[in-house]
GUTI-460928 format. One line per 5 residues: number of its first residue (from 1); for each residue x, y, z of C-alpha. Coordinates in Angstrom, 2 decimals, always signed. Last residue first. Layout:
// GUTI-460928
NUM> X Y Z  ... $
//
This chain:
// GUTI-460928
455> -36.26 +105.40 +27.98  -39.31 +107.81 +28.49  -40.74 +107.00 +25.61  -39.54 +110.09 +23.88  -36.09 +110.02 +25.13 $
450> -35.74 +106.22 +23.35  -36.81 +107.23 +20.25  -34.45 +110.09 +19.87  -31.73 +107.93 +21.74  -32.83 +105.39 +18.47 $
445> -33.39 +108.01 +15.24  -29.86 +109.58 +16.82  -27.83 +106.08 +16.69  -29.42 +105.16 +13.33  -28.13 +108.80 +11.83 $
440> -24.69 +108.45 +13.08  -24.77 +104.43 +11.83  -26.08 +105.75 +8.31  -23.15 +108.46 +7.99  -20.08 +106.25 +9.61 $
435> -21.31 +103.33 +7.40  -22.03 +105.59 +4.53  -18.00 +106.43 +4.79  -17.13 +103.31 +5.16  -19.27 +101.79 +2.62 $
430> -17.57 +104.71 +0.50  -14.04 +102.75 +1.02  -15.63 +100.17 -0.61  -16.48 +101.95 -4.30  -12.32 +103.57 -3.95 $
425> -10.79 +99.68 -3.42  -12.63 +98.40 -6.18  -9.69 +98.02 -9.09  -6.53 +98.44 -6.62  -8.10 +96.07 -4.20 $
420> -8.32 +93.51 -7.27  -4.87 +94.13 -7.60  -3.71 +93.89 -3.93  -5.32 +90.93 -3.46  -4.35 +89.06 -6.48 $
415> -0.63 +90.08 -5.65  -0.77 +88.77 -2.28  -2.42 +85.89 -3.49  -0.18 +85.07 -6.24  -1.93 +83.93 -9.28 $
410> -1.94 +79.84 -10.39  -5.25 +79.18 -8.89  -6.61 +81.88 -10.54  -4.82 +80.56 -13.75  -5.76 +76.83 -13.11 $
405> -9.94 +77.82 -12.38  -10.44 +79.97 -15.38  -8.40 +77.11 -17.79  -9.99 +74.31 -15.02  -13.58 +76.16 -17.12 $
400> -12.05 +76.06 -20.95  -11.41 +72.03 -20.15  -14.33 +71.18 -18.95  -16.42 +73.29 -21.54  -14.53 +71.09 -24.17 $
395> -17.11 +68.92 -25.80  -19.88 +71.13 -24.61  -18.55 +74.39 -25.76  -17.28 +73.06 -28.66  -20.35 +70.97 -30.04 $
390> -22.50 +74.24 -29.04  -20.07 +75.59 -31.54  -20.15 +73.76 -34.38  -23.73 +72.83 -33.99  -24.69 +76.58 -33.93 $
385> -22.07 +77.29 -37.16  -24.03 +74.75 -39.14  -27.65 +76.04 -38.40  -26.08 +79.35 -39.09  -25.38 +78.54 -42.33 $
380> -28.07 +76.35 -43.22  -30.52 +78.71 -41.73  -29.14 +81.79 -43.74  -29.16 +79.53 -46.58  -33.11 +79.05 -46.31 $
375> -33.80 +82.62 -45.86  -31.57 +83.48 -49.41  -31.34 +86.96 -49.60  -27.84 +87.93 -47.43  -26.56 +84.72 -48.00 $
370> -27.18 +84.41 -51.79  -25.76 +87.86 -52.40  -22.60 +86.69 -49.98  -22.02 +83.28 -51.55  -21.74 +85.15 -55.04 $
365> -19.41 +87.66 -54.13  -17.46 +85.08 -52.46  -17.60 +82.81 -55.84  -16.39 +85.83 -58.04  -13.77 +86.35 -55.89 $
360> -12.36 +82.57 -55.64  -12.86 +82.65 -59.48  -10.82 +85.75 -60.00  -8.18 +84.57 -57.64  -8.07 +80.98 -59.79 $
355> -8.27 +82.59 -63.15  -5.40 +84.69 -62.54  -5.56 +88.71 -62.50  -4.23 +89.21 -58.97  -1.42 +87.09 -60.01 $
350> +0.31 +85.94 -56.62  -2.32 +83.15 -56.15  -1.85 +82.13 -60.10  +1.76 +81.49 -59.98  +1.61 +80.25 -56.10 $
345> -1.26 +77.43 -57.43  +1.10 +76.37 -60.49  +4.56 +76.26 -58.63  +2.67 +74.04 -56.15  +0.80 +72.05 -58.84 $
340> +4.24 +71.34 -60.79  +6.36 +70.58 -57.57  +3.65 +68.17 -56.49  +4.06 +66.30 -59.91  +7.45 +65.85 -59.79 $
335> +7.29 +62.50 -57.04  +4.61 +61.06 -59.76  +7.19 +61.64 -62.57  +10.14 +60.76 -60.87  +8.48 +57.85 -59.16 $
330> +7.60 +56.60 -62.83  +11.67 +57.09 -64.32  +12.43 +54.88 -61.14  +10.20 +51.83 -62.77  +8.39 +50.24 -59.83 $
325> +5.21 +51.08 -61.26  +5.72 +49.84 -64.31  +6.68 +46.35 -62.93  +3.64 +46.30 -61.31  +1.73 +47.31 -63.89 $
320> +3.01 +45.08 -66.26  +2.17 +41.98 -62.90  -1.22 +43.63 -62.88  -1.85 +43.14 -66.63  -0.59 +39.78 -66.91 $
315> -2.46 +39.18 -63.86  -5.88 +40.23 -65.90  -5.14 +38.30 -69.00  -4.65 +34.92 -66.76  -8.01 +35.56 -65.04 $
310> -10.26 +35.83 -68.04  -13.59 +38.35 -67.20  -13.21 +41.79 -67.75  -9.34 +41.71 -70.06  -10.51 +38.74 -71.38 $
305> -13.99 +40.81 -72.92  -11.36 +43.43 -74.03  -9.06 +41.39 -75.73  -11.69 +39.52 -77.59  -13.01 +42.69 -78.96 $
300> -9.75 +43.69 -80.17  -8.65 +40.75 -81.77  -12.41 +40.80 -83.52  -11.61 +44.18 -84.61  -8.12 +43.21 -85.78 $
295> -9.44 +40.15 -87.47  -12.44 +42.70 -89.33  -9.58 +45.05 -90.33  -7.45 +42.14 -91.98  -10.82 +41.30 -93.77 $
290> -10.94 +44.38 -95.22  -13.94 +46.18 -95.14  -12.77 +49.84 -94.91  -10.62 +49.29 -97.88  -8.07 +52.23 -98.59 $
285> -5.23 +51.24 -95.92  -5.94 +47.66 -95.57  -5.58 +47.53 -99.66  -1.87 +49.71 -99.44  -0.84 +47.02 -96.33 $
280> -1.41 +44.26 -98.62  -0.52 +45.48 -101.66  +3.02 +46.61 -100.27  +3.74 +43.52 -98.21  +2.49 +41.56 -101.75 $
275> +5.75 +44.06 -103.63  +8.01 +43.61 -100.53  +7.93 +39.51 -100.69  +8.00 +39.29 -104.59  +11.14 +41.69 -104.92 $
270> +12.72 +39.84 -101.96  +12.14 +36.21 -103.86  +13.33 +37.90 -106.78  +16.76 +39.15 -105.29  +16.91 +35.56 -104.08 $
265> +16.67 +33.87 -106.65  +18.96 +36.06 -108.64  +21.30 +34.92 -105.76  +21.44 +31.57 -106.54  +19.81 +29.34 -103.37 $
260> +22.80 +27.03 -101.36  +23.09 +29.47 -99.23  +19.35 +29.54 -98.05  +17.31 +32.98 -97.47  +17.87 +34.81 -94.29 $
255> +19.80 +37.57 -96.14  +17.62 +37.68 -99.16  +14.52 +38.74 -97.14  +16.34 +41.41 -95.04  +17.72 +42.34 -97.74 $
250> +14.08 +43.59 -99.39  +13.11 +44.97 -96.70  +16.13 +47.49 -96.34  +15.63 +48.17 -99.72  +12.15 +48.94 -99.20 $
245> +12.88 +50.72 -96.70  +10.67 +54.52 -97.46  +7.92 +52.32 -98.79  +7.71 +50.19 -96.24  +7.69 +52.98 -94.17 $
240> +5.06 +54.99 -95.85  +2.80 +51.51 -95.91  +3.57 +51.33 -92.24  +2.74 +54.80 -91.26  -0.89 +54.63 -93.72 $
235> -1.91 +51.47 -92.03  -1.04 +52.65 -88.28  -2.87 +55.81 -89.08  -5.90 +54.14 -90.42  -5.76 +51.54 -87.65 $
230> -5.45 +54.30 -84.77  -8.71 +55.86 -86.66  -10.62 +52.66 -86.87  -9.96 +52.45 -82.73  -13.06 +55.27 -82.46 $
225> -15.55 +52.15 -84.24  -18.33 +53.02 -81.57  -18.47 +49.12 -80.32  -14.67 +49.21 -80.35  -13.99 +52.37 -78.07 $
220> -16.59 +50.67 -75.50  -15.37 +47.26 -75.57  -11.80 +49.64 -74.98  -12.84 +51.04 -71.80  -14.54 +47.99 -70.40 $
215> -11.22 +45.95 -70.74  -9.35 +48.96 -69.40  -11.42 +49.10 -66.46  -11.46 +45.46 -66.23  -7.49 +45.47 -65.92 $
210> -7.00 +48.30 -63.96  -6.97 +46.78 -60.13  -6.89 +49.40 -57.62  -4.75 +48.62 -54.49  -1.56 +49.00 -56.55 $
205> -2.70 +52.26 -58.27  -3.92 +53.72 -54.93  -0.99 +52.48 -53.08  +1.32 +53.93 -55.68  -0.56 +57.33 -56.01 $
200> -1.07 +57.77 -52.50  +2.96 +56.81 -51.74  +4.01 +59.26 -54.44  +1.47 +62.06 -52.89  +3.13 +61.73 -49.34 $
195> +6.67 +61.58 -50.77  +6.26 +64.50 -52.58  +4.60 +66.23 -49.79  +7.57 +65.53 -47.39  +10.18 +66.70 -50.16 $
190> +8.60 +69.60 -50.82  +8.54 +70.89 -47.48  +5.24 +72.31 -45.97  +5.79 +75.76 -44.35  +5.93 +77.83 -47.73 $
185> +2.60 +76.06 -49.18  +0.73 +76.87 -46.13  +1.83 +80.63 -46.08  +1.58 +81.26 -49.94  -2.13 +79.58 -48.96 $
180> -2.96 +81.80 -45.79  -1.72 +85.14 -48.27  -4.40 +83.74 -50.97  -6.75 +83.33 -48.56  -6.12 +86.79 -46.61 $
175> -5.97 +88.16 -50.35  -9.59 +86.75 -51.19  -10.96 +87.78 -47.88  -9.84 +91.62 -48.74  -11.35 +91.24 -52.27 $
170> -14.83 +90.13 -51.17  -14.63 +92.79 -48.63  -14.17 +95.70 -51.24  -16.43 +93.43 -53.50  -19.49 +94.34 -50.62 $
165> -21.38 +90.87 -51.13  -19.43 +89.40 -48.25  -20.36 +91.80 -45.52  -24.14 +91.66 -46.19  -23.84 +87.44 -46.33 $
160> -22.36 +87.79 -43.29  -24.65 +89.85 -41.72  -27.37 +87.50 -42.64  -25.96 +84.14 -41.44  -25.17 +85.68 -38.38 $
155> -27.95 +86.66 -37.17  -27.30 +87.80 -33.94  -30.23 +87.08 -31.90  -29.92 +83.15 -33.47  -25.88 +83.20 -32.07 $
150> -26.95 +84.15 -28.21  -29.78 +82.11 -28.03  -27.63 +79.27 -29.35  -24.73 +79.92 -27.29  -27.14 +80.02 -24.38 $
145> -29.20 +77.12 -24.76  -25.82 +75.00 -25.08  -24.32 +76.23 -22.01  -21.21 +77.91 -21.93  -22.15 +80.96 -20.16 $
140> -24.38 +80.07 -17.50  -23.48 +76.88 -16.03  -19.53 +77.07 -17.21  -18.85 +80.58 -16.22  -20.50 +80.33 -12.86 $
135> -18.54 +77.05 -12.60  -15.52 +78.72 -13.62  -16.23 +81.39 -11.02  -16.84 +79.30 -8.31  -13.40 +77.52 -8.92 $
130> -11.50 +80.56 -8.68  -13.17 +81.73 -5.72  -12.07 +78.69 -3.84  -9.04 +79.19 -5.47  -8.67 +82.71 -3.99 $
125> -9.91 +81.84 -0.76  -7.08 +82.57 +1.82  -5.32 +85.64 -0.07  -9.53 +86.85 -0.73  -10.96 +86.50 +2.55 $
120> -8.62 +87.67 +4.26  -10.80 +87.54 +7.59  -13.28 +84.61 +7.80  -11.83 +83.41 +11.44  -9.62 +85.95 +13.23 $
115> -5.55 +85.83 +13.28  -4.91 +89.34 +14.21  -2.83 +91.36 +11.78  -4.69 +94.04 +12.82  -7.83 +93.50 +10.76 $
110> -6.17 +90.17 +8.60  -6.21 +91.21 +4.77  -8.34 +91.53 +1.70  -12.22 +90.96 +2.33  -11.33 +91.39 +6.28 $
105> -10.62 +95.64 +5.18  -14.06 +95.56 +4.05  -15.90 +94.07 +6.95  -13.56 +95.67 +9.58  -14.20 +99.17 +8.44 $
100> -17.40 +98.61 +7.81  -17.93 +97.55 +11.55  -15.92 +100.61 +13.04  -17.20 +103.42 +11.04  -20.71 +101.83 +12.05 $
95> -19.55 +101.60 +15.62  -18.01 +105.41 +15.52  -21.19 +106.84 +13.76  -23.65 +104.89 +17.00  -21.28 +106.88 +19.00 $
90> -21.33 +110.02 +17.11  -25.09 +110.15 +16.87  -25.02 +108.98 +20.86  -23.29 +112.09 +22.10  -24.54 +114.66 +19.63 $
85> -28.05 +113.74 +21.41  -27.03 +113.61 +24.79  -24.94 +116.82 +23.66  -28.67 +118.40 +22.92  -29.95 +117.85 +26.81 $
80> -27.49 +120.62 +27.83  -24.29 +121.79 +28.71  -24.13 +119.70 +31.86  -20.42 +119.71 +32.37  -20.67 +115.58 +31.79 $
75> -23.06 +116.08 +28.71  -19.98 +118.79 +27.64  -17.74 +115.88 +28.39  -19.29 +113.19 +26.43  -20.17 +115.71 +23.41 $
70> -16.25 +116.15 +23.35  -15.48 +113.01 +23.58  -18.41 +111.94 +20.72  -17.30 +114.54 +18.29  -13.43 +113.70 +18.52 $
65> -14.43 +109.49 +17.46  -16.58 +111.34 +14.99  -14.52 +113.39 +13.05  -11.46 +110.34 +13.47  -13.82 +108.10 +11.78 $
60> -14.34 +111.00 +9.05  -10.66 +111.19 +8.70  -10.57 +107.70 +8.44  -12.84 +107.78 +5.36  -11.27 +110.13 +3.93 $
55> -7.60 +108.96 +3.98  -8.79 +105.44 +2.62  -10.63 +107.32 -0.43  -7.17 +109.13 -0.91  -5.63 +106.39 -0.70 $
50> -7.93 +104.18 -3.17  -7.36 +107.06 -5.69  -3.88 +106.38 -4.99  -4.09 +102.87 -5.91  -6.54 +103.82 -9.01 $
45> -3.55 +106.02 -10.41  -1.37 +103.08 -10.34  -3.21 +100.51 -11.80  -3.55 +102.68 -14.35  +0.52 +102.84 -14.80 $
40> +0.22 +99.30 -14.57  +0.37 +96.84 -11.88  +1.48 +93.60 -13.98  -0.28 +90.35 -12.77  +1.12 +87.13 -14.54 $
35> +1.18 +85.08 -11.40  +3.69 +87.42 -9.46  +3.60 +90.88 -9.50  +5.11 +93.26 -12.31  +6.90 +95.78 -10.57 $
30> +4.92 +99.11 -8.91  +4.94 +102.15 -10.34  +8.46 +104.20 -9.45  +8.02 +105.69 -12.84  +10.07 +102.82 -14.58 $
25> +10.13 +100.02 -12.33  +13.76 +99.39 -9.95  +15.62 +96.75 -10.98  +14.62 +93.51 -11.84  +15.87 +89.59 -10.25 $
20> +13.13 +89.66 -7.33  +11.29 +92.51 -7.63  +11.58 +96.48 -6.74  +10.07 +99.45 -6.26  +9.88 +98.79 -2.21 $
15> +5.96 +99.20 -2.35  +5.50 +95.97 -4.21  +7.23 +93.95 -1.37  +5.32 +95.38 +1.40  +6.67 +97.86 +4.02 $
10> +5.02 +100.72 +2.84  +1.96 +100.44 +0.43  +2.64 +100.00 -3.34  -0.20 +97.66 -3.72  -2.39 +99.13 -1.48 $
5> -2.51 +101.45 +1.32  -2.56 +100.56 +4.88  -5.48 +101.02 +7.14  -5.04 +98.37 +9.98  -6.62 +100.00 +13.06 $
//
């Protein structure tokens, strides 16, 4: 009769203390089996609970196997009509013993070593098993009508809302943001991201043409009179200038007057030229309706309306930009602009006072008072996080069931055996036991029977 221990037993690789490449385990447990199993301390204990459960059950094989020789020899001495009794109780207890014995210790090993059909159940169909059990998990777990049975009795949508309207919660989801975002700003290289928002910019600025934005932009500013300002300024600046240089002006004038013209000439000429540059610019400055203004407002006008409709205006204006584009001095500014935001967002995430943590709170707090009142966002949210995950499961159920199926396939039977033996090894061992109890008591009911029908 095959009744050796588990994992651990004598004469089996776990028992020896030892693995393959280790040294001994620490409190003579057994070493870490193959296929990710590690026999633990518990693991332990429940082996020699299993032992003792083994021992007890024998024993009370052995009980029964010495109650049925002797009742077969006092029968045989003619002590009585009782030992027939005795007799077949312990006989009918031995085949029960017997039977059980076989039937559990066939779930884990070969009875005797002996090579019978549907014995080691478990070594020889652990992938078998491991398949069944990802299609148990898949059919009745990972169905859609279950996850969204499962998520509507929870509520989520409501409990969430509860847990985000306490501000002690509120705050700790803020910091795990901020803490997620010092974290995603740390991993991505500046470099990278620069070059990723340069090329958007570019391509969005080449791809985009301005011109008829521009055009429709200033129609706008001219229809409302907002360039008059620029005008006024531009007036006032060049009548300060001119006043400023008038000397300068004024030789300018002489010097690209004739040589063969007397210099008094000349120095009148200048005088004449700077004193109608002065009037002029002095009149467009303090005379809202001068014609000068009306030409600019017309130049204007016309400029804008080309800059819509007249194809030559508009490539002008993409070749400028173009060219602008191109400029290194622009890259630097577009390529700088990442380090700016990022140096901005990590300022303000690491400031517990910033606007932008303060916000983030104040917007959790918000979401979770709506949530936890608001019927109709419940449903939303939980309507959402349904189709998120039912999409999941179904999507991907394949590939979370060959996940069961792969790592049972990938455990070592031995191992597998002896650690599932280790976990209900001490529940079977009392099928033994009832076996031995419920076959003495069948064995009895039946000679009982039997003697009182004359059998």
């Amino acid at each position: 009769m095959d009744d050796r221990t588990t994992a651990g037993g004598p004469g089996t690789a776990a028992g020896t203390g030892t693995a393959a490449g280790t040294g001994p385990a620490r409190g003579g447990a057994p070493p870490p089996g193959r296929g990710g199993f590690v026999f633990s301390a518990a693991d332990e204990e429940r082996r020699q609970g299993v032992r003792r459960m083994k021992t007890t059950a024998t024993g009370l094989l052995l009980m029964v196997a010495v109650v049925y020789a002797v009742a077969t020899w006092a029968e045989g001495a003619g002590a009585g009509g009782w030992t027939g009794y005795v007799r077949a109780a312990a006989e009918a207890g031995m085949v029960g013993a017997l039977a059980d014995w076989f039937a559990v210790t066939a779930l884990f090993r070969r009875p005797l070593g002996l090579p019978i059909p549907h014995t080691a159940i478990i070594p020889t169909k652990k992938d078998q098993l491991g398949v069944s059990l990802g299609e148990f998990v898949g059919e009745n777990f990972l169905s859609a009508d279950v996850v969204r049975a499962r998520l509507d009795a929870l509520g989520i949508g409501g409990r969430l809302g509860a847990w985000l309207a306490d501000p002690a919660h509120a705050d700790r989801v803020t910091a795990e943001l901020v803490t997620a975002l010092r974290g995603a700003l740390a991993v991505l290289r500046d470099a990278d991201v620069q070059a990723v928002v340069g090329e958007a910019i570019t391509r969005r600025a080449e791809t985009a043409e301005i011109a008829p934005g521009i055009g429709k932009t200033l129609e706008r500013v001219v229809a409302d009179g907002g360039h008059r300002r620029v005008v006024d300024l531009v007036c006032a600046k060049a009548r300060d200038w001119l006043v400023t240089h008038g000397d300068s002006v004024m030789d300018a004038v002489q010097g690209g007057a004739p040589g063969w013209t007397p210099r008094f000439v000349d120095r009148k000429v200048g005088e004449r030229v700077y004193k109608e540059l002065l009037r002029f610019l002095t009149e467009m400055r303090d005379m809202p309706e001068h014609p000068a203004r009306g030409a600019v407002d017309r130049f204007l006008a016309d400029f804008a309306a080309d800059l819509q409709s007249d194809g030559d205006t508009r490539g002008r204006v993409e070749r400028l930009k173009a060219e602008i584009l191109e400029r290194e001095e622009i890259q630097d500014v577009i390529a700088s602009a990442w380090t700016a935001i990022r140096s901005m967002i990590i300022s303000a995430a690491e400031d517990e006072r910033s606007e932008l943590r303060l916000r983030v709170r104040s917007s959790l707090l918000s979401l979770g008072r709506r949530l936890s009142t608001d019927g109709r966002l419940q449903d939303k949210v939980e309507g959402w996080l349904e189709g998120a995950v039912v999409y999941v499961v179904t999507t991907y159920r394949a590939e979370i069931t060959s996940l069961i199926t792969e790592t049972v396939a990938g455990w070592d039977a031995e191992h597998t055996s002896r650690k599932i033996e280790a976990h209900i090894g001490r529940d079977l061992q009392f099928i033994r036991i009832n076996g031995t109890v419920v076959g003495a008591l069948a064995g009895l009911l039946i000679y009982a029977v039997s003697r009182a029908f004359g059998a």
